[in-house]
C-alpha positions in Angstrom: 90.6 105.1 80.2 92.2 107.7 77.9 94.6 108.7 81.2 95.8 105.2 81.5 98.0 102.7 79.4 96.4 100.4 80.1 94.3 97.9 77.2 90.8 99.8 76.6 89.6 96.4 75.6 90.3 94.5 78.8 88.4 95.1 82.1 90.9 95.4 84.4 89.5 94.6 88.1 92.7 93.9 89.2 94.4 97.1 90.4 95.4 95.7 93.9 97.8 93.4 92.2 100.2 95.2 90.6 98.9 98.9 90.1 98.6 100.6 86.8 100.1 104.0 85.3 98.5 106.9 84.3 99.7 108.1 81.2 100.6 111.6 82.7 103.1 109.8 85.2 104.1 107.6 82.2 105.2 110.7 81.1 107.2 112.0 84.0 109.0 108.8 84.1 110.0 108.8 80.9 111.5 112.7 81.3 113.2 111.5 84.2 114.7 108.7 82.5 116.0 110.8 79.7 117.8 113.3 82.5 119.6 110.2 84.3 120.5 109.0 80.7 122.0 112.3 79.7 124.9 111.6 81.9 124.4 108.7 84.5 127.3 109.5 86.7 125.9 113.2 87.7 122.6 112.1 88.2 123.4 108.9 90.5 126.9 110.1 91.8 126.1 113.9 92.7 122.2 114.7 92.8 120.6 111.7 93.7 121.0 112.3 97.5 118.9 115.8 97.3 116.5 114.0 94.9 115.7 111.1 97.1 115.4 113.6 100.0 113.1 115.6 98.1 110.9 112.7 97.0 111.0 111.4 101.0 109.8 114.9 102.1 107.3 114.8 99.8 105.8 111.5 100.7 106.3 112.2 105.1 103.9 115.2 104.5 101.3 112.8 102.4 101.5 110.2 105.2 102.1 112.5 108.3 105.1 110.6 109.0 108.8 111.7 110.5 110.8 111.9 107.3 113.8 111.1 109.2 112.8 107.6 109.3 111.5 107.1 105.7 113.7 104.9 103.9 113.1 103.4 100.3 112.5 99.8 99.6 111.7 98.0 96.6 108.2 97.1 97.9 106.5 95.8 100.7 107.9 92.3 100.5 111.4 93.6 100.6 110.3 96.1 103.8 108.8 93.2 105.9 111.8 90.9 105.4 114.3 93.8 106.0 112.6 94.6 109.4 112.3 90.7 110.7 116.3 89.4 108.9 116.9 92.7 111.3 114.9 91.8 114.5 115.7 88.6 113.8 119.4 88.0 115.1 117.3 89.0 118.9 115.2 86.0 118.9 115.4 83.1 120.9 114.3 79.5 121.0 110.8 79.3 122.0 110.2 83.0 120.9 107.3 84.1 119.2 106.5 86.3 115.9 102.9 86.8 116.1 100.5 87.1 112.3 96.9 86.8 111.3 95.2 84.4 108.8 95.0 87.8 106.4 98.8 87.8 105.9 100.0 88.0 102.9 101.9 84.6 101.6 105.3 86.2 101.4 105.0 86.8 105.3 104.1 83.3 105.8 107.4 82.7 104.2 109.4 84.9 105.8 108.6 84.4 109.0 108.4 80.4 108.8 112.2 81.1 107.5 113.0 82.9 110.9 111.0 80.1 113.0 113.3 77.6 111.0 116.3 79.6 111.3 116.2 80.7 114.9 114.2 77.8 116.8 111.2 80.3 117.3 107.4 79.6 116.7 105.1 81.7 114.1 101.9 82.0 115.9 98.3 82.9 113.8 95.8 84.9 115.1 92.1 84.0 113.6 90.4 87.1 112.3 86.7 86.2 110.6 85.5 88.1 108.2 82.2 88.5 109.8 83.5 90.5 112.8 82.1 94.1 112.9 83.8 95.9 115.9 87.3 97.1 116.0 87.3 96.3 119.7 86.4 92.7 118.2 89.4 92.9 115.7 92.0 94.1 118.2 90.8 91.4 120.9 91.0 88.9 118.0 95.0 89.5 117.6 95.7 90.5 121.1 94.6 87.2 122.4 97.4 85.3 121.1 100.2 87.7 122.4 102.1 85.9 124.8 105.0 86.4 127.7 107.1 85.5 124.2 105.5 87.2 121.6 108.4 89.6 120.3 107.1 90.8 117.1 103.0 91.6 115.7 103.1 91.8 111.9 99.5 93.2 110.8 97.8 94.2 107.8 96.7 97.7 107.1 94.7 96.1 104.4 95.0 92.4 103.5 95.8 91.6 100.4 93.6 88.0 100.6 90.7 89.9 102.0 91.0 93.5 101.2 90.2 93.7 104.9 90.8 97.2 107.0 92.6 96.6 109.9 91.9 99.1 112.6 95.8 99.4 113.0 96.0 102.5 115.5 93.7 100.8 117.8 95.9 97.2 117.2 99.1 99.2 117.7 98.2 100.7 120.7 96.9 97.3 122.3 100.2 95.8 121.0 102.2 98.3 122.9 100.5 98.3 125.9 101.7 94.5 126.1 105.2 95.5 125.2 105.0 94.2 121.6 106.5 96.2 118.4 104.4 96.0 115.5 105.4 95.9 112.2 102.8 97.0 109.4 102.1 95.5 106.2 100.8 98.2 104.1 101.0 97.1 100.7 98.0 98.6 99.5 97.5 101.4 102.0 99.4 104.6 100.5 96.1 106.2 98.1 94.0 103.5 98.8 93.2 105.1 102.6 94.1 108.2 104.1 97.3 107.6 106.4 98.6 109.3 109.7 101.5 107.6 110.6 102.1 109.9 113.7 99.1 108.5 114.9 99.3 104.6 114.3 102.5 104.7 116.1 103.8 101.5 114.7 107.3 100.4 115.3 107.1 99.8 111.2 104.9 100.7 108.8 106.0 100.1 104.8 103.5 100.5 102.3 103.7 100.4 98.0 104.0 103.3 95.9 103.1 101.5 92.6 100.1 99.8 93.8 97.1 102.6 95.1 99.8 106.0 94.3 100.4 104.6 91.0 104.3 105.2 90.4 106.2 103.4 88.5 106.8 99.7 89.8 108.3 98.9 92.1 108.5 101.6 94.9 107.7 101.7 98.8 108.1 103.6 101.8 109.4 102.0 104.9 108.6 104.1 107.9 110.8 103.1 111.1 109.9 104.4 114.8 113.1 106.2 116.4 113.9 103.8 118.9 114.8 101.1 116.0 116.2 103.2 113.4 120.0 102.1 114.8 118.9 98.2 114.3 117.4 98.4 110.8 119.5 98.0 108.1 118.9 97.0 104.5 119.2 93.2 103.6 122.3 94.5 101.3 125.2 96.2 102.3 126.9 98.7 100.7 129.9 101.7 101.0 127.0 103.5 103.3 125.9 100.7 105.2 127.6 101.8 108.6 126.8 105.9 107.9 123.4 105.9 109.5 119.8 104.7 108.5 119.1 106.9 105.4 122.6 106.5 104.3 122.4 102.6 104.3 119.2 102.6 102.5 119.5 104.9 99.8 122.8 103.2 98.1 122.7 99.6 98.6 124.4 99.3 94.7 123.2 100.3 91.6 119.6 100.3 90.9 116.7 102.7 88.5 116.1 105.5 90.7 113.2 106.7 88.4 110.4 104.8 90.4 111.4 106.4 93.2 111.4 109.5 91.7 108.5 109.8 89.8 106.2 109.5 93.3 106.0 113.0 92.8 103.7 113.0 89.5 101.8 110.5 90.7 101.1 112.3 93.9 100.3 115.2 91.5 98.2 113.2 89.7 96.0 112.5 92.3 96.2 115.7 94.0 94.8 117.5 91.0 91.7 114.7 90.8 91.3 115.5 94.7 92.2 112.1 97.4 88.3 112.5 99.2 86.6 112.5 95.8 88.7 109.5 94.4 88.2 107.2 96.8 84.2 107.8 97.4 84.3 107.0 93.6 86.5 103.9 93.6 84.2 102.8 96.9 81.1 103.4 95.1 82.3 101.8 92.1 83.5 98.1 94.0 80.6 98.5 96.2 77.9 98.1 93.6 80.2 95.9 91.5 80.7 93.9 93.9 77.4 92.8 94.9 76.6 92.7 91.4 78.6 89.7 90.6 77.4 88.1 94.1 73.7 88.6 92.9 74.8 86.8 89.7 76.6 83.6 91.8 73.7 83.8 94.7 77.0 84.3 96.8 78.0 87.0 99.4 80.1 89.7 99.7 81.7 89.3 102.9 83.4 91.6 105.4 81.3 94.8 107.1 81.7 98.6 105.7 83.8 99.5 108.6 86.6 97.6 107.7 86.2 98.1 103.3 88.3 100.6 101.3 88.6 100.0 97.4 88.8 95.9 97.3 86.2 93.4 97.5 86.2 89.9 97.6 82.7 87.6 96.6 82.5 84.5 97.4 82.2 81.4 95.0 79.6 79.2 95.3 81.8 76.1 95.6 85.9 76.0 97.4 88.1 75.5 94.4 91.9 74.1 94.7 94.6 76.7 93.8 95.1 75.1 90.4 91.4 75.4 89.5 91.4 79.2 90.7 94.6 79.9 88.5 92.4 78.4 85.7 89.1 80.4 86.5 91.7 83.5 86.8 93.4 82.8 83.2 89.8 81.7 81.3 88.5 85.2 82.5 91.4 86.4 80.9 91.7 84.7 77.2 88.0 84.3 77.1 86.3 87.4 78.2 89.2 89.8 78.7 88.4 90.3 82.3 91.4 90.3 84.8 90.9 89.5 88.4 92.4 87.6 91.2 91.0 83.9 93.2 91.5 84.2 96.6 91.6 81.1 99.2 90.6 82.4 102.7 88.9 80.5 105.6 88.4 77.3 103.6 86.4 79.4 101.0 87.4 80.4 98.0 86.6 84.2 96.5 87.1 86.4 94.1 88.9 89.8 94.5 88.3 92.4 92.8 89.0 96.2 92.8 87.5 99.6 92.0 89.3 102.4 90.4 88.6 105.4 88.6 89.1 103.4 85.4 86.3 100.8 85.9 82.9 101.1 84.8 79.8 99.0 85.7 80.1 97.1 82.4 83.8 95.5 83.6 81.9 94.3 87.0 78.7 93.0 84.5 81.0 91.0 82.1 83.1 89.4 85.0 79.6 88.5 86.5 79.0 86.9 83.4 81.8 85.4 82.7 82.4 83.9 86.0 78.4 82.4 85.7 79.2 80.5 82.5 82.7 79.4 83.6 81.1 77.8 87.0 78.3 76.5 85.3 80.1 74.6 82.7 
């Protein structure tokens, strides 16, 4: 915990949420911020171009992507509304944008907003968390694509569910049906090894504060060549008619040092060794995991095919979202254990998270903390 800034004192099973910072990228930021501080103008004016180039090369060689259509984005959020306020102005009445019941609720939103705005229907694909097969996955989604369908947004992971989604294999079944796809992967970059070559998706934007532990917030939006005339940041600037990267990179003033700290946190993790890092984080939600479902006489749900570092358990009874806020902010104050209550499937769960700063004793005091707290 030493390598962290984060509270010794709490057990923080909550990664997925928000990320945390190593101390040594702490560090990098804080150098960072000192050279923009020095003199403001050179750094944003003059040498932020080459920098942001140098951080996007950087980051196309961790996910095998083309770097020449890696823009930045504020995070993932900000990524999936640029792409569909983008797509958007295509759409017709009677259209269709196509999601699953994993989504994330900020994609709800934004693409009820475009149904509302543009006359066009937001159809949900049912995924259950029992399924085992990829094949089972893909045809779940690729049922509901439709003569209208003009747009797939899928999870790489789900943030509900932590929930793998075999995306090359969705992509490719997408295509073949003449349907871009849009990615949502939040919590991809670190958590899972990433070849964007080979997912092929139309877009693909993933965090870099979450699983790659940069400063907050950062992400990567990846955009296939065909679109890279039509997307265009939701503000625009001088740059906004200069080309893709051009219109991305200045869209007004903004910190530059999350961006450009990726770097140390890459190194970070580099040094540790990607393979080795995510067996441990695995191992370490795997058996914390079904510890607190052995404590509830619960489940954990969801096969090993599709798990990568987040678990969800289910509770023994569906709570409303006011009494899982309250479950979530009692683990906080009264045992100093910090997770997240998830409401999937008419169930209600649990998520938690596994990385290399956990120990069994923050999965054994959330087990018991959650038994007295559903007892009482």
């Amino acid at each position: 915990m030493s390598d962290w800034l984060l509270d010794p004192d709490i057990a923080y099973l909550n990664h997925g949420a928000f990320g945390a910072l190593p101390q040594a990228v702490a560090d990098a930021a804080l150098d960072l911020r000192l050279m923009m501080e020095r003199c403001p103008t050179d750094l944003m004016a003059r040498r932020l171009p080459r920098l942001l180039d140098d951080v996007r090369g950087r980051l196309a060689e961790f996910l095998s992507a083309d770097a020449a259509g890696c823009v930045f984005v504020a995070n993932a959020t900000t990524g999936t509304a640029t792409v569909l306020n983008s797509l958007a102005p295509s759409f017709e009445a009677g259209d269709e944008v196509l999601i699953t019941d994993h989504r994330y609720g900020a994609v709800a939103s934004q693409t009820a907003r475009v149904s509302t705005d543009r006359e066009t229907a937001t159809v949900c694909a049912h995924v259950p968390l029992s399924l085992s097969s990829p094949g089972d996955v893909v045809a779940a989604i690729i049922e509901r694509v439709t003569p209208r369908t003009k747009l797939l947004v899928v999870d790489a992971i789900a943030s509900p569910t932590g929930f793998v989604f075999p995306v090359q294999q969705i992509v490719a079944a997408a295509h073949d049906h003449g349907v871009p796809v849009l990615v949502d992967a939040a919590h991809a970059p670190g958590q899972i090894a990433n070849d964007l070559a080979a997912i092929d998706a139309d877009f693909w934007v993933g965090n870099l504060h979450k699983w790659v532990c940069s400063p907050r917030a950062s992400a990567i939006l990846s955009i296939a060549p065909r679109w890279r005339s039509t997307i265009r940041p939701l503000v625009a600037s001088h740059h906004f008619d200069l080309g893709l990267q051009e219109a991305f990179d200045w869209t007004g003033t903004f910190d530059p040092v999350n961006v450009l700290a990726v770097p140390a946190a890459l190194d970070f993790w580099d040094a540790a060794g990607w393979d080795a890092i995510r067996r441990q984080q695995r191992a370490l939600v795997d058996d914390g995991a079904a510890k607190v479902a052995a404590a509830l006489g619960t489940q954990v749900p969801i096969t090993d095919a599709f798990r990568a570092a987040m678990r969800i358990i289910e509770l023994p009874t569906p709570l409303s979202r006011e009494q899982g806020l309250d479950i979530e902010g009692l683990l906080a104050a009264r045992y100093q254990v910090e997770i997240s209550v998830m409401h999937v499937h008419d169930k209600s769960f649990v998520r938690v998270c596994g990385q290399i700063y956990n120990t069994a004793d923050d999965y054994e005091r959330l087990a018991a903390g959650l038994s007295e707290l559903l007892e009482s």
